[in-house]
N, CA and C atoms as a LAMMPS dump frame, in Angstrom:
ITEM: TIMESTEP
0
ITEM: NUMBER OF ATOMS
420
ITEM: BOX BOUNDS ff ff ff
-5.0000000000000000e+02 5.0000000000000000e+02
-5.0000000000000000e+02 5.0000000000000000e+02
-5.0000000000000000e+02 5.0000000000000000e+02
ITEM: ATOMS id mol type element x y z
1 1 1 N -164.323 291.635 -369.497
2 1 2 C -164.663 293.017 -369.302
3 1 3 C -164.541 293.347 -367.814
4 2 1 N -163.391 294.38 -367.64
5 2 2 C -163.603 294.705 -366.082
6 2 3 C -164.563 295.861 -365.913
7 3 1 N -165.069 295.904 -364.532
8 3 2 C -166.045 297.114 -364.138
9 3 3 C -165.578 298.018 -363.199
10 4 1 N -165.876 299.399 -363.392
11 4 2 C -165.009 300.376 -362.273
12 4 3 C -164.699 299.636 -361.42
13 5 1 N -166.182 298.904 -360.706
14 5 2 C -166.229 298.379 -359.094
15 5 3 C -164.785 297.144 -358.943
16 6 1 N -164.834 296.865 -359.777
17 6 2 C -164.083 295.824 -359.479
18 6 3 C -161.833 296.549 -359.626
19 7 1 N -162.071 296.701 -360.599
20 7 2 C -161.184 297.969 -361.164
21 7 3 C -160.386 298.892 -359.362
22 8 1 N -161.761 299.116 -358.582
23 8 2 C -161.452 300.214 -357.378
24 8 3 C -160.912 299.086 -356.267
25 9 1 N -161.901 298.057 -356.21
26 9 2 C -161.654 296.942 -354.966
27 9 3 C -159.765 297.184 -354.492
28 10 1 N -158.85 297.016 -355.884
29 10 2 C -157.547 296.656 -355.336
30 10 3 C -157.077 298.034 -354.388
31 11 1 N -157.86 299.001 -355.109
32 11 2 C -157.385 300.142 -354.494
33 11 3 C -157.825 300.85 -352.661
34 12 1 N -158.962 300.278 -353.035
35 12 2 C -159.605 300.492 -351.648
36 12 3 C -159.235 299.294 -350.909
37 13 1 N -158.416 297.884 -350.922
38 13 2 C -158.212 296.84 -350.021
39 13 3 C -156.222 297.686 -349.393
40 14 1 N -155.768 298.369 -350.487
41 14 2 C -154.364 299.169 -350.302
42 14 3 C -154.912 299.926 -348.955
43 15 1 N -156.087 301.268 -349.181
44 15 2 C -156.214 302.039 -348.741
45 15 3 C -156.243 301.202 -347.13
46 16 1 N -157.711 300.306 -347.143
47 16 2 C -158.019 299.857 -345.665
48 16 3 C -156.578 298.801 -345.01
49 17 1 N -155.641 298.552 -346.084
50 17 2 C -154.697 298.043 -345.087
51 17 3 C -153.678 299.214 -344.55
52 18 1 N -153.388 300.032 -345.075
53 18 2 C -153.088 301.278 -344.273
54 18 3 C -153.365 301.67 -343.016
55 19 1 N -154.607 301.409 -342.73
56 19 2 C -155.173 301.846 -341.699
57 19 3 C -154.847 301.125 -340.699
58 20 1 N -154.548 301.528 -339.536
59 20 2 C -154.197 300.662 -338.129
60 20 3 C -155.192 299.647 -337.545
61 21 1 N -154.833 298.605 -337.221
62 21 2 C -156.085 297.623 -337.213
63 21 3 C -156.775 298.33 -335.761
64 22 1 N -156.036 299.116 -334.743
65 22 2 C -156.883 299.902 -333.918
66 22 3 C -156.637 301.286 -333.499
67 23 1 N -157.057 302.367 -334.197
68 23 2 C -156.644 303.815 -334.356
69 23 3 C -156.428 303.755 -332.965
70 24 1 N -155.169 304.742 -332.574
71 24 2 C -154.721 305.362 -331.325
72 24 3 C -155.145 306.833 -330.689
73 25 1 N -155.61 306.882 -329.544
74 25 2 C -156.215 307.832 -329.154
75 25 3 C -154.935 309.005 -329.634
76 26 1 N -155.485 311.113 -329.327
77 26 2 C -154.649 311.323 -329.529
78 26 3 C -153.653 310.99 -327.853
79 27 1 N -153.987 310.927 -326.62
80 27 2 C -153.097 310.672 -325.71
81 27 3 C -152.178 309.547 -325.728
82 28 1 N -153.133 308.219 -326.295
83 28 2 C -152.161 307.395 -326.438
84 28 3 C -151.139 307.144 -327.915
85 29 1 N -151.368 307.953 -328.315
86 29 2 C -149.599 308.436 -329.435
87 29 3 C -149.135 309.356 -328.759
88 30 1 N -149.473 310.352 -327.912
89 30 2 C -148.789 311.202 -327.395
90 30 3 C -147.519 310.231 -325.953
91 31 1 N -147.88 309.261 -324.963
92 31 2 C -147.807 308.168 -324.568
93 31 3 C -146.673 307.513 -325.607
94 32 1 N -147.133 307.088 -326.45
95 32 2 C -146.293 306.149 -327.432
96 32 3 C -145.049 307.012 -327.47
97 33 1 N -145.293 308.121 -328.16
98 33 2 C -144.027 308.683 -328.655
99 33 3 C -143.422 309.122 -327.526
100 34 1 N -143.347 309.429 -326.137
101 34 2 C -142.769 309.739 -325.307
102 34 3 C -141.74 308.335 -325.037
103 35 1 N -142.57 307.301 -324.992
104 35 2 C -141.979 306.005 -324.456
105 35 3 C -140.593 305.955 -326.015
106 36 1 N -141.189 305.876 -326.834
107 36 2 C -140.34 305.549 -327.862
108 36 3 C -138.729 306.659 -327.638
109 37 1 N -139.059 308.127 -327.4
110 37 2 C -138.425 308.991 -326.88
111 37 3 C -137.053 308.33 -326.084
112 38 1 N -138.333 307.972 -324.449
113 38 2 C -137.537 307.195 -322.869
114 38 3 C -136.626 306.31 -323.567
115 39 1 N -137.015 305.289 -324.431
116 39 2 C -135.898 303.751 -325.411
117 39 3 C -135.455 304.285 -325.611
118 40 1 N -134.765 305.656 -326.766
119 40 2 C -133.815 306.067 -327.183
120 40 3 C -132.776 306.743 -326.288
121 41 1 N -133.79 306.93 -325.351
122 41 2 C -132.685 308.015 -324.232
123 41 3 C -131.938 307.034 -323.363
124 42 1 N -132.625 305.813 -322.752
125 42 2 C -132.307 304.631 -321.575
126 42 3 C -132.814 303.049 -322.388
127 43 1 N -131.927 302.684 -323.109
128 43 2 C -132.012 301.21 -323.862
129 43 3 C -132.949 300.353 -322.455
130 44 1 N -132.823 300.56 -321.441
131 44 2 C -133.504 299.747 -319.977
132 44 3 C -134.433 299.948 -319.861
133 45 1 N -135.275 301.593 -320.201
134 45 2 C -136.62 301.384 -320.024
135 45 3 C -137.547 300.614 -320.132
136 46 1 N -138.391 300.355 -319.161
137 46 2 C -139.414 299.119 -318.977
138 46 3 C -140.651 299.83 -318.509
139 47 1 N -140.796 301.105 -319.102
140 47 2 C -142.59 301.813 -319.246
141 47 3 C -142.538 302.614 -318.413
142 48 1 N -143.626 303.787 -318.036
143 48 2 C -143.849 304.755 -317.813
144 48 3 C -144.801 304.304 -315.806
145 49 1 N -144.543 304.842 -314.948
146 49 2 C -145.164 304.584 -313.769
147 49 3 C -145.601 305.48 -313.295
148 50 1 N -147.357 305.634 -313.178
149 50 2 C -148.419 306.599 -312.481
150 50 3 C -147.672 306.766 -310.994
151 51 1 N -147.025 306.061 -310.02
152 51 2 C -146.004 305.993 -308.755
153 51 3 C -145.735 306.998 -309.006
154 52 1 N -144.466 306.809 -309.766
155 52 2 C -143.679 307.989 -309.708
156 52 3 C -144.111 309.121 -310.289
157 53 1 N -145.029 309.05 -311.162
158 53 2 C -145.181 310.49 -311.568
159 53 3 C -145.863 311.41 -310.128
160 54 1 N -146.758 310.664 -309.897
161 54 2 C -147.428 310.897 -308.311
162 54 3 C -146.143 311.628 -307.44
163 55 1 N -144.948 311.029 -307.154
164 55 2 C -143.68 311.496 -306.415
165 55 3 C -143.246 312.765 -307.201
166 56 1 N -143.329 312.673 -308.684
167 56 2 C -142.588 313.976 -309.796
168 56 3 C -143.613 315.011 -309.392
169 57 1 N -144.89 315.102 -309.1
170 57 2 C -146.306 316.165 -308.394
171 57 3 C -146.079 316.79 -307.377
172 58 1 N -145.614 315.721 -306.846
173 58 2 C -145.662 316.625 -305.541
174 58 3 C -144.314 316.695 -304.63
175 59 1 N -143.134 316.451 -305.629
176 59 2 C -141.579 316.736 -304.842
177 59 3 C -141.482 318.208 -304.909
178 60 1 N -140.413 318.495 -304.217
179 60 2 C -139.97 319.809 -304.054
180 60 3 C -138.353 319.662 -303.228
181 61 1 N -138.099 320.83 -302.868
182 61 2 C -137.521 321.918 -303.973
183 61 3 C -137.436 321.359 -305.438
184 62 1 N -137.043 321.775 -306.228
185 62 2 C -136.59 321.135 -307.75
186 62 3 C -135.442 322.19 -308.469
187 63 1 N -135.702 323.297 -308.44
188 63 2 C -134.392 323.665 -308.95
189 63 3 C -134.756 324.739 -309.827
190 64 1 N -136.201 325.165 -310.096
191 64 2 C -136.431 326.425 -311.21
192 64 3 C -136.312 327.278 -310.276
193 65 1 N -137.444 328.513 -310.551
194 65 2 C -137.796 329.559 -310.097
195 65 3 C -138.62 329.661 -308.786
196 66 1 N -137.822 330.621 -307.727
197 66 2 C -137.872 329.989 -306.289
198 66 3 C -139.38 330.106 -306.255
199 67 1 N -140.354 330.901 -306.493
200 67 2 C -141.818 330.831 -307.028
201 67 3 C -142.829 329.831 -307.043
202 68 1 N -141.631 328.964 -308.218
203 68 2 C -142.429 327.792 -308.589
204 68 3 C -141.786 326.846 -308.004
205 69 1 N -141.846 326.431 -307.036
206 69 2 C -140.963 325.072 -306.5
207 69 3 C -141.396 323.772 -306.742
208 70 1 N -142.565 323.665 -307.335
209 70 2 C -143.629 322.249 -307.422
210 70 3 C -144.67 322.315 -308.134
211 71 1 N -144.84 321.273 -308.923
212 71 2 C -146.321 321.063 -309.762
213 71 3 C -147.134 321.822 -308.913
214 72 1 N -147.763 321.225 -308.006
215 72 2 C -148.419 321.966 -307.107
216 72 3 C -148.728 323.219 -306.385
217 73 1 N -147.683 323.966 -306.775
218 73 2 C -147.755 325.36 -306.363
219 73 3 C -148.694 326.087 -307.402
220 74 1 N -148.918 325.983 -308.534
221 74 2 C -149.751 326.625 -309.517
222 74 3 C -151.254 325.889 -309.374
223 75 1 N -150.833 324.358 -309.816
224 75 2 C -151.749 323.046 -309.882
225 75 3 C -152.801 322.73 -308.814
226 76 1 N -152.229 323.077 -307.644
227 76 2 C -153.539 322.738 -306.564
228 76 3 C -152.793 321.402 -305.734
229 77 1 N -153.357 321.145 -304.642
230 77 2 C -152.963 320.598 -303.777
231 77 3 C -152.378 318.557 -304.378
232 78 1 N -153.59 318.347 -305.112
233 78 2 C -153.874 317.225 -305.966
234 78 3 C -154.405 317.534 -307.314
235 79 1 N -154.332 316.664 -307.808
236 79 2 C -154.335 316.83 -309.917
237 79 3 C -156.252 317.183 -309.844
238 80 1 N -157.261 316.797 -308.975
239 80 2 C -158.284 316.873 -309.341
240 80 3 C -158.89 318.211 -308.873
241 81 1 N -158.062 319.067 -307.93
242 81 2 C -158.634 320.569 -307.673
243 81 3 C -158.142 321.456 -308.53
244 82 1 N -158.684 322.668 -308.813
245 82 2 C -158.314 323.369 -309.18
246 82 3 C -157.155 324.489 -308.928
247 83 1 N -156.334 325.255 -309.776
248 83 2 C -155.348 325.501 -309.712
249 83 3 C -155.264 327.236 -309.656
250 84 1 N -153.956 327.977 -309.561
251 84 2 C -154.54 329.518 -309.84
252 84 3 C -152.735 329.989 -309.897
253 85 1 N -152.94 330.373 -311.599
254 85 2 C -151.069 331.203 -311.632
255 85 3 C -150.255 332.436 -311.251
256 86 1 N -149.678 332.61 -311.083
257 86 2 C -148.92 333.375 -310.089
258 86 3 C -149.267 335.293 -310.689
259 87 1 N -150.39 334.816 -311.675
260 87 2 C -150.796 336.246 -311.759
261 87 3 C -152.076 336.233 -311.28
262 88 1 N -153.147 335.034 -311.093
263 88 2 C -154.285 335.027 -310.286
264 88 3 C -155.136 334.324 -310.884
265 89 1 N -154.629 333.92 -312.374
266 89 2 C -155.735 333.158 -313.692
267 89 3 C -156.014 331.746 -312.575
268 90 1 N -156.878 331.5 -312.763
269 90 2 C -157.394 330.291 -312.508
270 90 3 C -156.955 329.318 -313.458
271 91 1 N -156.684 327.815 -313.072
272 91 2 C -156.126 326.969 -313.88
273 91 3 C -157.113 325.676 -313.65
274 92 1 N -157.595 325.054 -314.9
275 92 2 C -158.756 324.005 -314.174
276 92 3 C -158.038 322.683 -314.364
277 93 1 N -158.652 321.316 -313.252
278 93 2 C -157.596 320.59 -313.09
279 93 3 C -156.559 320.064 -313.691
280 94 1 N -156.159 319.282 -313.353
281 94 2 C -154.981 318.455 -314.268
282 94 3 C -155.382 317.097 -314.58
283 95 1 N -156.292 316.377 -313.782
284 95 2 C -156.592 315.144 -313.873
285 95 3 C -157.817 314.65 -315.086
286 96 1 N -157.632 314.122 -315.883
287 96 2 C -158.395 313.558 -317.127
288 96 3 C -159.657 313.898 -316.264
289 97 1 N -159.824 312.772 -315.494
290 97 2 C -161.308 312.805 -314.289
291 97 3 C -162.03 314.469 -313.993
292 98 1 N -161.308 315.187 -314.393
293 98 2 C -162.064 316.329 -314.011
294 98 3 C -162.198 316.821 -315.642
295 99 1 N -161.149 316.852 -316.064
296 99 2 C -161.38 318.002 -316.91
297 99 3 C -161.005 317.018 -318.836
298 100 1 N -162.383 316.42 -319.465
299 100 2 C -162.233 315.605 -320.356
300 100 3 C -160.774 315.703 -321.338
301 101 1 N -160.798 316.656 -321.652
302 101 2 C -159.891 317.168 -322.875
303 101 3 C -158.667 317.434 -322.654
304 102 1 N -157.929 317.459 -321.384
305 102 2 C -157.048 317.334 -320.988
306 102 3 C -156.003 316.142 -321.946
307 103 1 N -154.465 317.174 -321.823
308 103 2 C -153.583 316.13 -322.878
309 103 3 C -154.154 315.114 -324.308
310 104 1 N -155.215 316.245 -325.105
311 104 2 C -155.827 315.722 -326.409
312 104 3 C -155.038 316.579 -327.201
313 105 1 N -154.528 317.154 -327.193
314 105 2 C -153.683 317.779 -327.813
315 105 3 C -152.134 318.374 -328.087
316 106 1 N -151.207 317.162 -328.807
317 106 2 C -150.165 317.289 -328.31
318 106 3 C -148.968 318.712 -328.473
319 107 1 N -149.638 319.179 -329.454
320 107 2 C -148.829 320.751 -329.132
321 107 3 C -149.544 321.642 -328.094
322 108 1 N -150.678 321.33 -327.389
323 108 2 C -150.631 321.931 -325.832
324 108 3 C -149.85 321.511 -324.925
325 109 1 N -149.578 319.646 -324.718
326 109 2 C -148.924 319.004 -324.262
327 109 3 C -147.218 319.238 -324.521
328 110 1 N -147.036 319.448 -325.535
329 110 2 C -145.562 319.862 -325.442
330 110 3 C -144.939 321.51 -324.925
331 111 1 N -146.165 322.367 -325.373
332 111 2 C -146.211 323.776 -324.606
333 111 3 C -146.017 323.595 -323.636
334 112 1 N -146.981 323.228 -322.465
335 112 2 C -147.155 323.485 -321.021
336 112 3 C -145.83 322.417 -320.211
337 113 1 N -145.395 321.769 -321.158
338 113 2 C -144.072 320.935 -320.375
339 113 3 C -143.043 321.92 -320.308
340 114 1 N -142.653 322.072 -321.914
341 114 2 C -141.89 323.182 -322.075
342 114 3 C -141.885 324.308 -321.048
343 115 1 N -142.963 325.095 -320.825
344 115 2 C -143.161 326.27 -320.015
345 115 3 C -142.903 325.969 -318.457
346 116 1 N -143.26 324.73 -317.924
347 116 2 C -143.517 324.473 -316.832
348 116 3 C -142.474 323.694 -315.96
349 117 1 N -141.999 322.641 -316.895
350 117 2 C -140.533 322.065 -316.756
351 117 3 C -139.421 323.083 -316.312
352 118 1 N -139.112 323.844 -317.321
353 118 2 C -138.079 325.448 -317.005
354 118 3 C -138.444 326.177 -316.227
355 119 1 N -139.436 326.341 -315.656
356 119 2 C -140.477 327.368 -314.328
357 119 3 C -139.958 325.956 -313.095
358 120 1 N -140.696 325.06 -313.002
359 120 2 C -140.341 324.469 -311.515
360 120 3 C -138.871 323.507 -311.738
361 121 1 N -138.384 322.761 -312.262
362 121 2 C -136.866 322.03 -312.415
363 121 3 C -135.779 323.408 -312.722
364 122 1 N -136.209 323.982 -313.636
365 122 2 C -135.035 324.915 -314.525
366 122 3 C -134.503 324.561 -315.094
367 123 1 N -134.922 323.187 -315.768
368 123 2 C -134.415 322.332 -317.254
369 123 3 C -135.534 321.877 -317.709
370 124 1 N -135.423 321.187 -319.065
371 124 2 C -136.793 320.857 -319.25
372 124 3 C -136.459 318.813 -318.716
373 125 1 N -137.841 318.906 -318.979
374 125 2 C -138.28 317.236 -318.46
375 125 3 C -137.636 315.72 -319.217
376 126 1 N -137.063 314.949 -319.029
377 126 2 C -137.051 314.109 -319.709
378 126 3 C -138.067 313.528 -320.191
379 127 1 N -137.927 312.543 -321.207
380 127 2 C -139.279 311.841 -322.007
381 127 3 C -140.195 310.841 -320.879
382 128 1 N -138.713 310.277 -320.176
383 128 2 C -139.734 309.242 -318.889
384 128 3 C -140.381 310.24 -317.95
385 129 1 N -139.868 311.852 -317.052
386 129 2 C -140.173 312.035 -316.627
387 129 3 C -142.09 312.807 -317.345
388 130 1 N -141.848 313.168 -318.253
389 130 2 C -143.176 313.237 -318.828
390 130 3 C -144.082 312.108 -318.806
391 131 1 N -143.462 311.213 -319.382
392 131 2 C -144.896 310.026 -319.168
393 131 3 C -145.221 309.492 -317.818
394 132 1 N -144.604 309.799 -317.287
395 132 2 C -144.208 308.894 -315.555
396 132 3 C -145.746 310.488 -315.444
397 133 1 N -145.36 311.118 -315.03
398 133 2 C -146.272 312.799 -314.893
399 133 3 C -147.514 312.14 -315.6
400 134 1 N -147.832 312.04 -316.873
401 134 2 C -149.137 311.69 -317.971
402 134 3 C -149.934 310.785 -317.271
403 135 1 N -149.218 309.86 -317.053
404 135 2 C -149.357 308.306 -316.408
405 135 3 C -150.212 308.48 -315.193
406 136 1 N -149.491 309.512 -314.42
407 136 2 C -150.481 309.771 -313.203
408 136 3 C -151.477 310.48 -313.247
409 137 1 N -151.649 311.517 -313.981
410 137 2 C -152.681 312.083 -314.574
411 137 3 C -154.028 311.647 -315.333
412 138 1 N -153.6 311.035 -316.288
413 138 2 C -154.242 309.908 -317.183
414 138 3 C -155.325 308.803 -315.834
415 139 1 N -154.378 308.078 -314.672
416 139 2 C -155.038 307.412 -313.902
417 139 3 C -155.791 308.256 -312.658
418 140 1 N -155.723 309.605 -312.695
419 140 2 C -156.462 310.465 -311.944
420 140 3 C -158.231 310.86 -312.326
């Protein structure tokens, strides 16, 4: 005689192997899938560097809108001050360290690249140059 309980076990041992033996934040799938992105774009990639994203912050000229010449022109001097857009909105930091919720959400995260990439480059970002950017942010 079988019993529900026993009957469910196979089903619920399916369900819990499904599950990732360690759920991923949402930044770090956002992270993942960029890198996975960088491999498809450059077979050489060897990971994402807080360095350079640090250099991608604060280079200039770049090539958008003469306006926006740099992360920093909207963003604030460094990722942990606050920021203010070229209509006067205040923008609060960029750096995890200030502001928790920052890059938890990856269709904000793909918005504000989108928008911001074409405003200061005048193309959008590659996948490394995004995580290289995250990377430094993330360690801010």
């Amino acid at each position: 005689m079988t019993t529900t309980r026993s009957r469910s076990l196979p089903l619920f041992l399916l369900l819990l192997a499904s599950v990732p033996a360690s759920a991923e934040s949402p930044r770090e799938r956002i992270v993942a899938d960029l890198a996975s992105q960088a491999r498809a774009a450059d077979p050489g990639f060897a990971g994402f560097s807080a360095a350079r994203g640090a250099a991608f912050y604060k280079a200039r000229p770049r090539g958008g809108k003469p306006d926006t010449p740099g992360c920093d022109t909207c963003h604030g001097a460094t990722p942990q001050t606050s920021g203010q857009t070229r209509a006067g909105k205040p923008i609060e930091p960029m750096a995890v360290s200030k502001v928790a919720d920052r890059y938890a959400d990856p269709e904000k995260v793909n918005k504000w690249f989108g928008r911001n990439c074409e405003s200061v480059l005048g193309r959008e970002c590659t996948p490394r140059e995004k995580g290289d950017f995250l990377s430094y942010m993330l360690s801010q």
